[in-house]
N, C-alpha and C positions, 0 to 999 in steps of 0.2 A: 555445480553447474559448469564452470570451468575444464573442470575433466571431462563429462561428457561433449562439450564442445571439440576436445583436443581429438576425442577419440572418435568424431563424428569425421573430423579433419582425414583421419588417419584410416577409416571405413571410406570415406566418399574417395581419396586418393587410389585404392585396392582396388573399389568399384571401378573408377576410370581406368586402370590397366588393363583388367581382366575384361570388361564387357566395353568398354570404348562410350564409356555416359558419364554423366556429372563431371563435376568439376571442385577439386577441393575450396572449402570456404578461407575467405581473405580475412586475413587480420582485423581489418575494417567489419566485416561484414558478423566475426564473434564478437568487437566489441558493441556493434548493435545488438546485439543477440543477449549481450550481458550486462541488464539494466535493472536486477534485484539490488536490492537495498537491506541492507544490517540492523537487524533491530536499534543498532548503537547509531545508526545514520550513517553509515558508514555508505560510500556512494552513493548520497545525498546529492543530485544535480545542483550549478547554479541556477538563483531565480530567489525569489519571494512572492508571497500574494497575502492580501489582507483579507478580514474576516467579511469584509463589509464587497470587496471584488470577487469572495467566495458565494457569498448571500446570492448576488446576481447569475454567476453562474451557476448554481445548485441550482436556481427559479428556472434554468434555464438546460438544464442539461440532466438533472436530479428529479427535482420530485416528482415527476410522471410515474417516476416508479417507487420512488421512497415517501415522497408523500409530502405535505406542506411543514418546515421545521422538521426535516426529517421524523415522522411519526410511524413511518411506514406506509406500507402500499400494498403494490404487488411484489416489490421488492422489501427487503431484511430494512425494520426498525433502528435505525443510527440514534438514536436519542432516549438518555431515560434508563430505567433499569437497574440503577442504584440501592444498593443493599437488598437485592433481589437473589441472588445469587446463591445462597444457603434454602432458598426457599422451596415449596414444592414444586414452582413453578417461576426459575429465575427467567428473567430477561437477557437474555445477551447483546449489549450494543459496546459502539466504539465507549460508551462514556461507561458502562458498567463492567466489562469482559475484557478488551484488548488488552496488553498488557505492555506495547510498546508503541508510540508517540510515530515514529517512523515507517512502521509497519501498515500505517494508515495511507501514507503518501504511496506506497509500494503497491497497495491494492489499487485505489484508484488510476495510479498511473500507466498498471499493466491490464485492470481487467474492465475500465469503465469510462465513458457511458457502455453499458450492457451493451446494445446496439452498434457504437462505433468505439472498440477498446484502444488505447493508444493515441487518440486521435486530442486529447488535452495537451495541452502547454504545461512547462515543469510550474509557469506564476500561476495558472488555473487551476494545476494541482495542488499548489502550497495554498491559494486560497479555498479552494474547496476543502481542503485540513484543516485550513484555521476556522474555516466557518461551523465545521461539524463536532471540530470542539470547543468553541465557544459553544454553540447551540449543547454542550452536556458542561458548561459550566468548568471547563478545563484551561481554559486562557477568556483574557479579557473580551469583551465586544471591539475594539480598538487593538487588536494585535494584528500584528504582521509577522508573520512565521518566512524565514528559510532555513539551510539547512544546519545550524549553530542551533537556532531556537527549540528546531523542532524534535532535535534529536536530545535538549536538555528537559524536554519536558515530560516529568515522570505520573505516569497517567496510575489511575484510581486503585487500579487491582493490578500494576505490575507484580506486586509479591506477591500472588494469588496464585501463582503455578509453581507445580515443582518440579526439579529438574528429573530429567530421567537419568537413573544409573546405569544404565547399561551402556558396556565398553566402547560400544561400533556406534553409539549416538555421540554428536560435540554439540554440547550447547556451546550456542554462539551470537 
């Protein structure tokens, strides 16, 4: 993500000589741009939220489309799906598929509410985490996740994938 930022730097500057438009992007303005998260947590924001300040906001920002306890909706089932997975017909949810703890903070933060994406708090997003994995039985009713917690927490089917061999992929 990093390189293509450098190298968008390095097109928008070309653009402005040649055609007299854009403007190369500021330092500031890639590190807004550069807000993925590492499976490992790795740029993990400060912040914390609880399962119980997640409950209120999923009631509140969530289940119109995922549904009440996360069950589903109109939107993908977050709940359930446990040893499902071998079957004809697995479930895929954060508590049966994901396979990494922080990957869930990273989706919510960049692509959700559907409607307004971005627009959570980094404390709304670690409680909407903790609340969706309590609700699959992965941390307590009483947790409070940030970024130490949520990145030690080793979910159901981490060692369910395997890495890819091929040269020009890094698992990371």
């Amino acid at each position: 993500m990093l390189v293509s930022a450098i190298a968008a730097v390095g097109f928008a500057a070309q653009a402005e000589e040649r055609y007299g438009i854009g403007q190369p992007a500021t330092q500031a303005e890639i590190a807004g741009w550069n807000i993925d998260i590492g499976r490992d947590g790795s740029n993990l924001p400060p912040g914390s939220g609880s399962v119980e300040r997640g409950r209120v906001v999923f009631s509140e920002q969530c289940v119109a489309c995922h549904g009440d306890n996360g069950q589903g909706g109109i939107g993908d089932r977050l709940v359930g799906g446990q040893g499902t997975l071998a079957s004809a017909k697995p479930i895929r949810t954060v508590g049966s598929y994901w396979p990494y703890a922080p990957t869930l903070f990273d989706y919510i933060r960049r692509a959700m509410p559907q409607n307004a994406p971005q627009s959570l708090s980094n404390e709304d997003v670690y409680a909407v985490s903790a609340y969706i994995l309590s609700l699959n039985g992965i941390v307590p009713q009483d947790a409070v996740l940030d970024a130490k917690s949520l990145a030690a927490i080793k979910m159901p089917n981490r060692d369910g994938f395997v890495s890819d061999p091929r040269p020009d992929v890094h698992d990371h």
